[in-house]
MARVEX-519926 format. One record per atom (N, C-alpha, C, O): residue number from 1; atom name; residue in one letter; x, y, z negated. Coordinates in steps of 0.05 Angstrom, whole numbers. Layout:
REM residues N
<NUM; 'CA'; 'A'; <X; Y; Z>> ...
REM end
This chain:
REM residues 74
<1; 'N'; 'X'; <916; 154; 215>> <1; 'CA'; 'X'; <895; 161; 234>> <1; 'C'; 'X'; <868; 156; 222>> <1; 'O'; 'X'; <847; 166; 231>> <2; 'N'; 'X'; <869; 138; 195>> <2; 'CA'; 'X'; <840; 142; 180>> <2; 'C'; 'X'; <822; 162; 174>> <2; 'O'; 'X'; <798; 166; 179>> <3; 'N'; 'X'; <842; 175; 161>> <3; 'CA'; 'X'; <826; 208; 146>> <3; 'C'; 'X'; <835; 225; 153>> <3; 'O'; 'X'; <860; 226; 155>> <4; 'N'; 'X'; <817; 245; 161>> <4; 'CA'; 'X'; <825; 276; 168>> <4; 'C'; 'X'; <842; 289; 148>> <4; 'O'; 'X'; <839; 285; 124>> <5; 'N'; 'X'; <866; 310; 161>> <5; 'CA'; 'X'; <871; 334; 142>> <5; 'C'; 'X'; <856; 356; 144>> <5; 'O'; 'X'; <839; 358; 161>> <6; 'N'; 'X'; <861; 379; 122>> <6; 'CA'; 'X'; <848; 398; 123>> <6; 'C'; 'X'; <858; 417; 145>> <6; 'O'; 'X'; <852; 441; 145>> <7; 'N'; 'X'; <875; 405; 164>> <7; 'CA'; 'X'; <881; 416; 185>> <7; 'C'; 'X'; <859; 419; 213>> <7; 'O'; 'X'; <853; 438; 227>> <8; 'N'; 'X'; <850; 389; 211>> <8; 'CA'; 'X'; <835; 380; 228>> <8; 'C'; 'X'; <804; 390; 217>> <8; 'O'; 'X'; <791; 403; 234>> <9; 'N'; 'X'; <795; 388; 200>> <9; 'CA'; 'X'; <776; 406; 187>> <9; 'C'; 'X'; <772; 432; 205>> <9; 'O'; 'X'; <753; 437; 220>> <10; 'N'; 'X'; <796; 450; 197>> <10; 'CA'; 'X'; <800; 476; 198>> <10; 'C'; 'X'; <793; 473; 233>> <10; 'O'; 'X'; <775; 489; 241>> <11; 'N'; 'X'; <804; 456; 254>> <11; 'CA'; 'X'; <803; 458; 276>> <11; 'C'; 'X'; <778; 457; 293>> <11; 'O'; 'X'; <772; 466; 315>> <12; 'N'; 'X'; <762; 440; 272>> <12; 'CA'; 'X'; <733; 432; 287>> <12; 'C'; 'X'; <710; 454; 273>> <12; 'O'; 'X'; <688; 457; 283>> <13; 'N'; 'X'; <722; 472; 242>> <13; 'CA'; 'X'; <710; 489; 243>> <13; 'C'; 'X'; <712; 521; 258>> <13; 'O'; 'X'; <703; 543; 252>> <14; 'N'; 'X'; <727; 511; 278>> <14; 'CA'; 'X'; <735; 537; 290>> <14; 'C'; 'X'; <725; 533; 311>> <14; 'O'; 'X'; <716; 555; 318>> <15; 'N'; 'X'; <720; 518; 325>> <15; 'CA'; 'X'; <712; 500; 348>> <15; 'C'; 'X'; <676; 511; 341>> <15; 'O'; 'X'; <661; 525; 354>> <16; 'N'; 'X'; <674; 499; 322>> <16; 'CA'; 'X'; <640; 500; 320>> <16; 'C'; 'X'; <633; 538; 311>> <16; 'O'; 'X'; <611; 548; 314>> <17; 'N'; 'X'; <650; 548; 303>> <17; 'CA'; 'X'; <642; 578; 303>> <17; 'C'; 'X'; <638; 595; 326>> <17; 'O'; 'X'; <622; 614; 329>> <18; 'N'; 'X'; <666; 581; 350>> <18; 'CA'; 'X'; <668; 594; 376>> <18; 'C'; 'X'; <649; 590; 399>> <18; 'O'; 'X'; <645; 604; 418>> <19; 'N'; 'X'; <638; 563; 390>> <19; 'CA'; 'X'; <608; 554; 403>> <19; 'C'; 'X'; <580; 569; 403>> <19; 'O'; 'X'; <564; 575; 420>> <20; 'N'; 'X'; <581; 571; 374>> <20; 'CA'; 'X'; <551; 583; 363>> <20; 'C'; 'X'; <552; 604; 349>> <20; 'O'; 'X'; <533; 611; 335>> <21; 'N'; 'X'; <576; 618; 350>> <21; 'CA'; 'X'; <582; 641; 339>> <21; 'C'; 'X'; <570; 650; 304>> <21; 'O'; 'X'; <554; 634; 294>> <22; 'N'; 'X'; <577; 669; 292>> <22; 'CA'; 'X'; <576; 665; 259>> <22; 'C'; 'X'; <543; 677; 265>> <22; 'O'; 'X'; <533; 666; 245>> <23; 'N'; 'X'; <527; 687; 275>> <23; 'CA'; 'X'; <496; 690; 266>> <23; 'C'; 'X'; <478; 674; 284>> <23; 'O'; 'X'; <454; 680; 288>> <24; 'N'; 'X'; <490; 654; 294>> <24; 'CA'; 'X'; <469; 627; 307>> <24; 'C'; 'X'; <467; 612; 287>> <24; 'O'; 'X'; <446; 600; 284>> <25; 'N'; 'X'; <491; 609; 265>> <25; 'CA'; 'X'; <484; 590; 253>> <25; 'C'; 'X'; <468; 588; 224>> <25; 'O'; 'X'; <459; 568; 213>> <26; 'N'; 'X'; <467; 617; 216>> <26; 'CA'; 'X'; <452; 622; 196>> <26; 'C'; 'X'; <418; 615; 211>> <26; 'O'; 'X'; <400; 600; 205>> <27; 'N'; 'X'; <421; 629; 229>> <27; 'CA'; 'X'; <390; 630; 245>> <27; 'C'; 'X'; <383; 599; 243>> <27; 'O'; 'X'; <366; 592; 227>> <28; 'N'; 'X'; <395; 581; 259>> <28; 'CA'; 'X'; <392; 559; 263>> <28; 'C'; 'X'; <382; 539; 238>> <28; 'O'; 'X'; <364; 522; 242>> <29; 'N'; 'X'; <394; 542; 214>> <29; 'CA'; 'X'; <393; 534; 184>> <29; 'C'; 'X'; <364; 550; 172>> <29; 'O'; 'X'; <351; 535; 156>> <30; 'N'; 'X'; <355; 574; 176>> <30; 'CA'; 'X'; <335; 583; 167>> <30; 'C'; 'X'; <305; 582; 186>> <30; 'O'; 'X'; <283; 592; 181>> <31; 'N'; 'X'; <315; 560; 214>> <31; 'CA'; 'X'; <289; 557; 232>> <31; 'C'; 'X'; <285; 519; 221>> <31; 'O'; 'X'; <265; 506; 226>> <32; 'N'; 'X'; <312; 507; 205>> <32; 'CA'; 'X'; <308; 483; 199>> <32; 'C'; 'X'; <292; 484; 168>> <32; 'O'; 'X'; <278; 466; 158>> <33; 'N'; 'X'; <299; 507; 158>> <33; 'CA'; 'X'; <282; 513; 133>> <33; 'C'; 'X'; <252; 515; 139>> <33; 'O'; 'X'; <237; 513; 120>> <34; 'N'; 'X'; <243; 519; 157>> <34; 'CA'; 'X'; <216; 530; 154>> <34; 'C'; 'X'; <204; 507; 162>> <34; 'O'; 'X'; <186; 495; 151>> <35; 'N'; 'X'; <217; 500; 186>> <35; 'CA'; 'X'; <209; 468; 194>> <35; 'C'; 'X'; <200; 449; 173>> <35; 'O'; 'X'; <179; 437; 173>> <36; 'N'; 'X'; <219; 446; 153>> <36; 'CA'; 'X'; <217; 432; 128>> <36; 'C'; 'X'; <192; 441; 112>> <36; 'O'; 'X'; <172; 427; 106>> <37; 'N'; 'X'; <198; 469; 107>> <37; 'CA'; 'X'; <168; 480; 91>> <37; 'C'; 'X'; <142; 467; 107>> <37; 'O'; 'X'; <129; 450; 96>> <38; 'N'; 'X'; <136; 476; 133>> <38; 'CA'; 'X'; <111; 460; 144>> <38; 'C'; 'X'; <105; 438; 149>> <38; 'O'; 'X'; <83; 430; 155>> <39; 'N'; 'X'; <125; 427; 148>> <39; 'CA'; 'X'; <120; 394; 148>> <39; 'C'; 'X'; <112; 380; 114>> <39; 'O'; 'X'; <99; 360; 108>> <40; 'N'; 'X'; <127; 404; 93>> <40; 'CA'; 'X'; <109; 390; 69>> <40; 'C'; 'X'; <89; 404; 63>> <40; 'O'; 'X'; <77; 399; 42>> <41; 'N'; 'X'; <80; 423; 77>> <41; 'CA'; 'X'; <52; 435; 70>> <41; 'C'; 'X'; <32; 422; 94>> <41; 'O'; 'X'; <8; 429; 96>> <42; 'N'; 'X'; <41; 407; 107>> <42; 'CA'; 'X'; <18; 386; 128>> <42; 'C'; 'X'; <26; 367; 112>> <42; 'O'; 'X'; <7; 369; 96>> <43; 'N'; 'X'; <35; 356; 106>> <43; 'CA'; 'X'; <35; 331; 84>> <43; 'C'; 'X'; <16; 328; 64>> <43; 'O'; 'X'; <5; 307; 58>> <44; 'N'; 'X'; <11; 359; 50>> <44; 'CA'; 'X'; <2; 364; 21>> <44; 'C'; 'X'; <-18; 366; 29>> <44; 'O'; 'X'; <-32; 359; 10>> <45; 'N'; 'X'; <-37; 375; 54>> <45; 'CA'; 'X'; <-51; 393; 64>> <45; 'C'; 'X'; <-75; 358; 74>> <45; 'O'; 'X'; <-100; 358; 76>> <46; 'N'; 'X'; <-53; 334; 77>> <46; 'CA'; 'X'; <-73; 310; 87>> <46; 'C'; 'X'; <-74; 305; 64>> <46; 'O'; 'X'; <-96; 311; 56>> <47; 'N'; 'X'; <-58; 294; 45>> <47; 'CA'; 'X'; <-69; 287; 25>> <47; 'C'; 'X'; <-84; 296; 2>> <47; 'O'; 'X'; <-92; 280; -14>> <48; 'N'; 'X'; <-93; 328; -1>> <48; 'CA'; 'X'; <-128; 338; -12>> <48; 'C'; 'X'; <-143; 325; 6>> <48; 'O'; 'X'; <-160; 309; -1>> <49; 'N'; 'X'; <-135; 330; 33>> <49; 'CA'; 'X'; <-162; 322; 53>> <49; 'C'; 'X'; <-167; 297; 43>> <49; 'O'; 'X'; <-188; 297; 31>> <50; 'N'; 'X'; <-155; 275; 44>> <50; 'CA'; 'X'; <-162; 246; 38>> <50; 'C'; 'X'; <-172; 243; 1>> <50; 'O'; 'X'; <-187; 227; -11>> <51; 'N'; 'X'; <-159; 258; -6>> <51; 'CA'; 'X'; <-173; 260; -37>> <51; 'C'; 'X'; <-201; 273; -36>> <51; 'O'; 'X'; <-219; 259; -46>> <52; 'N'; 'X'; <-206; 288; -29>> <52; 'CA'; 'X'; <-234; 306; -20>> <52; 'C'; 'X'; <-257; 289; -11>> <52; 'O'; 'X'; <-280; 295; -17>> <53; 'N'; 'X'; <-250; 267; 4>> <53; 'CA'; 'X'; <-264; 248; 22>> <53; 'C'; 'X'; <-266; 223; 17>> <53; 'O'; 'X'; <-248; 208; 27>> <54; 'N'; 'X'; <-284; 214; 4>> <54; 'CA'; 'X'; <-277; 187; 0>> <54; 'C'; 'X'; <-279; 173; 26>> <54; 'O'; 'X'; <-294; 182; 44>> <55; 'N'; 'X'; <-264; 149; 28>> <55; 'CA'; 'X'; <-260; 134; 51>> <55; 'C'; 'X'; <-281; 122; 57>> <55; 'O'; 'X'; <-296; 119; 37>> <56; 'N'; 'X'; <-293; 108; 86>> <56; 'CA'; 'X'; <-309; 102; 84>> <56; 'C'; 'X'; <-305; 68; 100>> <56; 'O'; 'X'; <-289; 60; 117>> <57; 'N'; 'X'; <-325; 55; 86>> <57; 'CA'; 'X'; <-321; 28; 108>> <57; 'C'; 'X'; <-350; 19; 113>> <57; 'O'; 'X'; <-371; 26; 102>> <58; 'N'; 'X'; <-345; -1; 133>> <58; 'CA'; 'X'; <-368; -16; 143>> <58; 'C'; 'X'; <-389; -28; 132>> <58; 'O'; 'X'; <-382; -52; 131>> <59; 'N'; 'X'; <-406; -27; 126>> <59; 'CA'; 'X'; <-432; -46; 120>> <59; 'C'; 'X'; <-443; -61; 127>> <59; 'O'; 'X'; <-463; -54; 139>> <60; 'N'; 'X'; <-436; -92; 125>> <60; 'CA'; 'X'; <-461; -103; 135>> <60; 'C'; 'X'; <-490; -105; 131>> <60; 'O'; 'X'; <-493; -106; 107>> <61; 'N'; 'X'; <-513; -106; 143>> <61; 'CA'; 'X'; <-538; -107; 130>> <61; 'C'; 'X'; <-545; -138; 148>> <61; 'O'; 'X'; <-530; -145; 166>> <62; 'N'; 'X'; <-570; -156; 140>> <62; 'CA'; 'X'; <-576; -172; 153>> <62; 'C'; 'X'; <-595; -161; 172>> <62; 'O'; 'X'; <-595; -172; 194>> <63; 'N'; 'X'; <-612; -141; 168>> <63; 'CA'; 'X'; <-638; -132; 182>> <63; 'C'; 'X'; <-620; -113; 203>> <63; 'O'; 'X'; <-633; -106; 223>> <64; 'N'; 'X'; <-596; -106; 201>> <64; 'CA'; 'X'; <-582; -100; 229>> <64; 'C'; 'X'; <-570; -108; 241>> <64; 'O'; 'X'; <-560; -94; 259>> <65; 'N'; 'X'; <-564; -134; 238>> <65; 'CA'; 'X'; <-560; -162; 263>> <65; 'C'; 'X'; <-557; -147; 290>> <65; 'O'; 'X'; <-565; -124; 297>> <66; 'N'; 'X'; <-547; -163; 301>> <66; 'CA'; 'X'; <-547; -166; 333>> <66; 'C'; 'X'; <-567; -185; 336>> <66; 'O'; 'X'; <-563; -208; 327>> <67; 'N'; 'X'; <-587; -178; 346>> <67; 'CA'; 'X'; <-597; -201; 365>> <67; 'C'; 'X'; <-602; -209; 385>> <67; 'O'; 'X'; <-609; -194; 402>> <68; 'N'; 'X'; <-598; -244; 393>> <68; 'CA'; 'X'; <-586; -253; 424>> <68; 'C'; 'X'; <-618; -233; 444>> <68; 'O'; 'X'; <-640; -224; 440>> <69; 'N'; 'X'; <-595; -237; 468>> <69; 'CA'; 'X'; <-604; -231; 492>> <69; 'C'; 'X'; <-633; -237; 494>> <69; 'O'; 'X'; <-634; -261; 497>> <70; 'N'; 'X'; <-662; -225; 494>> <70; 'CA'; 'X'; <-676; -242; 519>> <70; 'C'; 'X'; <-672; -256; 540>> <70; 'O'; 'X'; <-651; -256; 553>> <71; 'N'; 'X'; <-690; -269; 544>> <71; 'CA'; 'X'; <-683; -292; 570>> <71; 'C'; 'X'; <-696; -276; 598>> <71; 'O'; 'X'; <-718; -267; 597>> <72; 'N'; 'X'; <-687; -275; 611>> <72; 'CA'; 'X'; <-699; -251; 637>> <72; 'C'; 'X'; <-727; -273; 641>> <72; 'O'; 'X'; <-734; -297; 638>> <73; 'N'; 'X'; <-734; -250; 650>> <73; 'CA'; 'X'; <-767; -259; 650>> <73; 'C'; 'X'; <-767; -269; 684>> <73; 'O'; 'X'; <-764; -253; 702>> <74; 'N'; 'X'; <-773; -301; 690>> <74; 'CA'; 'X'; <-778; -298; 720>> <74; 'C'; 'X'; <-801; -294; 734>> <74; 'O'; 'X'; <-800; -291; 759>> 
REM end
């Protein structure tokens, strides 16, 4: 009961033909292809962008402090 024969094979690929019939599944395989293609051309597509751009970070300055509150005037 470990391993399949090529019986059992043969049964589940008959099973899965009579489901999705022989041109769902080419279709299906060539809508997972493209999927693939645009996901590594948005991939490739962030990483120019972030090469293009250098990153940027925060600066502190002292002359742009926060400074405290005034005291309300009574």
């Amino acid at each position: 009961m470990g391993s399949f024969s090529i019986w059992h094979w043969l049964i589940v690929l008959v099973v899965v033909l009579l489901l999705f019939g022989r041109g769902k599944i080419p279709e299906l395989m060539g809508d997972m292809a493209k999927g693939i293609k645009s996901f590594k051309k948005g991939m490739s597509d962030t990483d120019e962008d972030d090469a293009a751009e250098p990153s940027r970070t925060v600066e502190h300055r002292i002359d742009e402090t926060v400074k405290p509150a005034e005291k309300a005037k009574s």
